[in-house]
C-alpha positions as CSV (number, residue, x, y, z in Angstrom):
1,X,0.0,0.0,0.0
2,X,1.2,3.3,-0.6
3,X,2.1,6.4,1.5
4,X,-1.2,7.7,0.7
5,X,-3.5,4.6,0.9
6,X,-2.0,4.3,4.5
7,X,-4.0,7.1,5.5
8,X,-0.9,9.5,5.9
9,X,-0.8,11.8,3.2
10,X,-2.0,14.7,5.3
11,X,0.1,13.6,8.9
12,X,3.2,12.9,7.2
13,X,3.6,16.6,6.2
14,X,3.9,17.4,9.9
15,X,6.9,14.3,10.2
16,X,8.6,15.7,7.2
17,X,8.9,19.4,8.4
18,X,11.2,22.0,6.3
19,X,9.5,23.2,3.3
20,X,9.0,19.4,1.6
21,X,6.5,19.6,5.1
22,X,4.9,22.8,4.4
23,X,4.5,22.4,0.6
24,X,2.9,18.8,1.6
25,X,1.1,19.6,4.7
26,X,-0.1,23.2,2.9
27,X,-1.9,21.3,-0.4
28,X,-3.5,18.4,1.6
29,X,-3.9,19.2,5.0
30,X,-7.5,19.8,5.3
31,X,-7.7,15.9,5.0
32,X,-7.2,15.9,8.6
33,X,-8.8,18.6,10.2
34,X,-8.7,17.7,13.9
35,X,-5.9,18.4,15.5
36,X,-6.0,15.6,17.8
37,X,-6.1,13.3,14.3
38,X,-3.2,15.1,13.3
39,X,-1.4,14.4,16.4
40,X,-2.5,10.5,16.6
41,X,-1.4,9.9,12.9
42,X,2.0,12.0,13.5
43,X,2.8,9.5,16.8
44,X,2.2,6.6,14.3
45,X,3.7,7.5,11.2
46,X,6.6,9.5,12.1
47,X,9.2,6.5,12.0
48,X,7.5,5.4,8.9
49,X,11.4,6.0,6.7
50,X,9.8,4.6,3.5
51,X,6.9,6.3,3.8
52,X,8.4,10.0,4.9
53,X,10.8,9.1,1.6
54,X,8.0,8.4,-0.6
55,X,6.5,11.3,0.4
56,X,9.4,13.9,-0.4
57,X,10.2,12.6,-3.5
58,X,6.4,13.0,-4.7
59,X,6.3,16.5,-2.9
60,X,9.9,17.7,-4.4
61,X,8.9,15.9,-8.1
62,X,5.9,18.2,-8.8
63,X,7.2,21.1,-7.7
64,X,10.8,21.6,-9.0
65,X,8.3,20.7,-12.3
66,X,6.5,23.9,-11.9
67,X,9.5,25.7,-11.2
68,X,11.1,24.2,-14.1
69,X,8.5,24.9,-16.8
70,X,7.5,28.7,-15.0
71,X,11.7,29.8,-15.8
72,X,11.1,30.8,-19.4
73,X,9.0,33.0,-18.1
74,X,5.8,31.0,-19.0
75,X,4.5,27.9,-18.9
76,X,3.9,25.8,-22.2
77,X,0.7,23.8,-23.1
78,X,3.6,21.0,-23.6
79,X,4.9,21.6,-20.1
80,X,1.1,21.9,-18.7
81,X,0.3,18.6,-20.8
82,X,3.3,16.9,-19.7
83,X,2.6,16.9,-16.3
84,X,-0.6,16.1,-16.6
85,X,0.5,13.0,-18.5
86,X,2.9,12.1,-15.8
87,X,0.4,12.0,-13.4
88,X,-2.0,9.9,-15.5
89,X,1.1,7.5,-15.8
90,X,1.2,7.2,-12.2
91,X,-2.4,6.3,-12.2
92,X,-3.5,9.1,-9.2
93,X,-6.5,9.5,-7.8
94,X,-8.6,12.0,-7.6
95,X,-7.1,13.5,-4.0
96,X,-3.7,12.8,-5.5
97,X,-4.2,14.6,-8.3
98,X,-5.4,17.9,-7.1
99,X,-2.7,17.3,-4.6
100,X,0.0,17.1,-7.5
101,X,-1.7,20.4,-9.3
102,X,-1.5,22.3,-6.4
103,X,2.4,21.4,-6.0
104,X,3.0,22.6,-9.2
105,X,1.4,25.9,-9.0
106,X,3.6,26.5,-5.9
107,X,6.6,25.7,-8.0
108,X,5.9,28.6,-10.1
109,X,5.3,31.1,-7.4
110,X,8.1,33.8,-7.1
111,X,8.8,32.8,-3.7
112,X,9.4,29.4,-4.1
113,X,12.4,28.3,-2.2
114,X,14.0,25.9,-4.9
115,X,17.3,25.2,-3.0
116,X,15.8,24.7,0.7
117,X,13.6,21.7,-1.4
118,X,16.3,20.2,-3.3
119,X,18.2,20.1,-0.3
120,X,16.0,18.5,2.4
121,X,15.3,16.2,-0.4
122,X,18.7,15.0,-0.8
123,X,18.8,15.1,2.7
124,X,15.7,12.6,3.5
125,X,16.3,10.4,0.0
126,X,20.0,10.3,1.5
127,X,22.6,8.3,-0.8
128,X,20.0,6.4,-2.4
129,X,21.1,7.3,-5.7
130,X,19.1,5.1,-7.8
131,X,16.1,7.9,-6.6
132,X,18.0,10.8,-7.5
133,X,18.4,9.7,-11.1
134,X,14.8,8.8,-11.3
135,X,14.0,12.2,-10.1
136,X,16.0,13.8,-12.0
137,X,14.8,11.8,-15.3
138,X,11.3,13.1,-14.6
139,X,12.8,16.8,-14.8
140,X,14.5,16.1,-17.7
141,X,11.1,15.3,-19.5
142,X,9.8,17.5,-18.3
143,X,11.7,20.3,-19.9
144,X,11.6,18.6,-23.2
145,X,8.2,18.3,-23.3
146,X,7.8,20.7,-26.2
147,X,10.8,19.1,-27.8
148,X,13.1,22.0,-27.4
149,X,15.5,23.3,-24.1
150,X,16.6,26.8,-23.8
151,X,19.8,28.2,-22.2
152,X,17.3,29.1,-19.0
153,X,16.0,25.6,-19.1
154,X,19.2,23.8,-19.1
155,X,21.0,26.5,-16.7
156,X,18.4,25.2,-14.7
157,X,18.5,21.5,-15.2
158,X,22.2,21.4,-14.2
159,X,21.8,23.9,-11.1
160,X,19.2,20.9,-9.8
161,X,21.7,18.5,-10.6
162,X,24.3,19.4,-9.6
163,X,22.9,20.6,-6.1
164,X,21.9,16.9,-6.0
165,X,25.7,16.2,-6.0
166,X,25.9,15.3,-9.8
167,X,28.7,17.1,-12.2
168,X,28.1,18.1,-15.4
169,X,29.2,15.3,-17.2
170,X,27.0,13.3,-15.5
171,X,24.6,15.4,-16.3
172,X,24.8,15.8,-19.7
173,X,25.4,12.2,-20.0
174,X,21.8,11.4,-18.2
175,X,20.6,14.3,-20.4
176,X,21.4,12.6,-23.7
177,X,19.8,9.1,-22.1
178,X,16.6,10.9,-21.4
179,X,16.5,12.5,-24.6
180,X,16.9,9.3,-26.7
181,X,14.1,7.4,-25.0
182,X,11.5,10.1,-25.6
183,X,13.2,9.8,-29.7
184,X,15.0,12.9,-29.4
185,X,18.6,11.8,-30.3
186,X,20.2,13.5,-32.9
187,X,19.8,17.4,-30.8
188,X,22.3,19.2,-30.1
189,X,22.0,18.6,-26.3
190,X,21.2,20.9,-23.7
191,X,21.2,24.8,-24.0
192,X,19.2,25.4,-26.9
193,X,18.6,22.4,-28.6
194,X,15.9,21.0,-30.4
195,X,14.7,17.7,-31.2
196,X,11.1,17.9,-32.9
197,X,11.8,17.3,-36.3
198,X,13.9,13.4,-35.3
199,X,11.0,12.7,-33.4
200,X,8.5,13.8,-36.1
201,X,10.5,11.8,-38.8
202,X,10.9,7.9,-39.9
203,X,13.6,6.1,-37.3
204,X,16.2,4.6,-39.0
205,X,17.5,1.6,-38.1
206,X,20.9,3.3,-37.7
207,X,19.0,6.2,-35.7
208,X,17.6,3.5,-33.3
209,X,20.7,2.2,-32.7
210,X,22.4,5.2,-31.9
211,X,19.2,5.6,-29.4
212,X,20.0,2.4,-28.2
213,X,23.6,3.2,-27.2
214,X,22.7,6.3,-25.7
215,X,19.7,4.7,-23.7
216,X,22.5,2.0,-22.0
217,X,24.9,4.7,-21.5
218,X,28.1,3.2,-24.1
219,X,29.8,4.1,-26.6
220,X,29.3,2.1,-30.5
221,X,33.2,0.8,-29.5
222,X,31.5,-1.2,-26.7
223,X,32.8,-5.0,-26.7
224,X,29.9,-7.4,-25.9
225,X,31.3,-7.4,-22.2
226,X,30.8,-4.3,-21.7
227,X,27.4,-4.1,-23.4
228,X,26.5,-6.8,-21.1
229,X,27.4,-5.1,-17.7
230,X,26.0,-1.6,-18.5
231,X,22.5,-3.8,-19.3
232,X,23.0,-5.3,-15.9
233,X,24.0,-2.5,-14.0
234,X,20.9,-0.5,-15.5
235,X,18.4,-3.1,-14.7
236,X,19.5,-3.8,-11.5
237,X,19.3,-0.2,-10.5
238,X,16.0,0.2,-12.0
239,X,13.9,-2.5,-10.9
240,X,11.0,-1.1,-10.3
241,X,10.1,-3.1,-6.8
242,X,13.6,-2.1,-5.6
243,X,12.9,1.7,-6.0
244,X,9.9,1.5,-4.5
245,X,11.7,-0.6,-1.3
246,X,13.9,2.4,-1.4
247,X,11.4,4.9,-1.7
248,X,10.0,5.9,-4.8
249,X,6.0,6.2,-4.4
250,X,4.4,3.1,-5.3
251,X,2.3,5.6,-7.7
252,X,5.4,5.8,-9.5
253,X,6.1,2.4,-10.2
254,X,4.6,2.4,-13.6
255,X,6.9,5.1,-14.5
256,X,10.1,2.5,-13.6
257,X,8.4,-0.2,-15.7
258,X,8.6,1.7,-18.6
259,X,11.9,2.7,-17.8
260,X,13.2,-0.8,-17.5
261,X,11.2,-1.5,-20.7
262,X,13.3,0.9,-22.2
263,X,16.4,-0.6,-21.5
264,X,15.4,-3.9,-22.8
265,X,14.4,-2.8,-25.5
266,X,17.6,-0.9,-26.7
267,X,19.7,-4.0,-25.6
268,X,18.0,-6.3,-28.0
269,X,18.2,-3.9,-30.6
270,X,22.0,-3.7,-30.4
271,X,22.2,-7.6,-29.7
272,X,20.5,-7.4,-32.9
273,X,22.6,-5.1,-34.7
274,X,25.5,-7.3,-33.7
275,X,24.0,-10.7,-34.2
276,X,24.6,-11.6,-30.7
277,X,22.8,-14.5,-29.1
């Protein structure tokens, strides 16, 4: 069961605290509105570690994405439509939903503490890394929604990453991932790229392969080994049971299985592409 269905999503705001707390506790905390409710769920959930974790990262995801789409100075029908989207991925109800809206409209308010979020979120998520990436993936999407990123967008997108503790390589190295499974390969990466006309025309064999290798992370000079342990290493990291055991919101889980789809997919098309068994 998730954070939610536990009958939490209001109380755990309180055992978050910082602004992930407020932001949380601000958009859904008329669900409780006794205080002595609040009080008896806070007693009982506040240990709760997955579920506090679960919490943050659905509180930080929604509103870094209206921060993210509000920086050009205004906010897309793509962006709108893409989160939207996200949210019917992860299948939320009705409570949830209004719940993820309201995030989002925060994000875009001028005083919208971006760093004091991103930090308490590192802070609670920890050195679960797998987590940051998949948080950081959802940005990523995000902001090429509309096919195209601009020098504000992607100023932006490496600020977040690298206050999460990633470098910019490693940034534009998950950049150029993201951007290949939503058939976007062939920009010129972030900072004013676009993609819209590769996506709008015919894949190529060759173009799905160079999607492929961008997907797993390796270079076309890849031996088979290596091919091999960069599969591994991405499925293993991504299994969509073992994020959620980390902390990723169960309502999230469908996002991972596509995800891991993904990166099956791209392996049998370069096992393919090089006649491997």
């Amino acid at each position: 069961m998730s954070w939610w269905g536990k009958g939490i999503g209001a109380s755990v705001g309180f055992a978050l605290g910082g602004p992930l707390g407020a932001l949380l506790g601000g958009v859904i905390g008329h669900q409780v509105d006794r205080q002595q409710d609040r009080r008896e769920l806070l007693e009982a959930h506040t240990h709760d570690q997955q579920a506090t974790t679960q919490a943050a990262f659905f509180t930080a995801t929604f509103a870094v994405m209206g921060r993210l789409a509000k920086i050009d100075g205004r906010v897309s029908q793509s962006e709108i439509e893409m989160a939207r989207h996200i949210m019917g991925r992860m299948q939320l109800n009705q409570s949830q939903r209004r719940a993820a809206i309201d995030l989002f409209n925060q994000g875009k308010s001028d005083d919208f503490d971006l760093e004091a979020v991103l930090d308490q979120f590192k802070s609670v998520v920890h050195r679960r890394s797998a987590l940051i990436q998949m948080f950081l993936e959802i940005q990523i999407s995000a902001a090429l929604a509309d096919g195209v990123i601009d020098t504000r967008e992607s100023n932006l997108l490496l600020h977040i990453c690298q206050r999460l503790g990633y470098s910019q390589i490693q940034f534009q190295l998950l950049f150029s991932r993201v951007a290949a499974s939503m058939g976007l390969w062939g920009s010129s990466g972030p900072g004013g790229a676009s993609g819209g006309s590769t996506r709008d025309s015919k894949a190529t064999s060759r173009k799905r392969l160079e999607q492929s290798y961008a997907i797993l992370g390796i270079e076309p000079a890849a031996t088979n080994d290596e091919l091999k342990r960069a599969y591994r290493r991405l499925m293993s990291q991504n299994h969509p049971d073992k994020l959620v055991s980390k902390g990723l919101p169960e309502e999230m889980m469908q996002l991972a299985n596509e995800k891991t789809q993904q990166i099956k997919n791209a392996y049998e098309t370069i096992k393919e592409a090089r006649s491997m068994k």
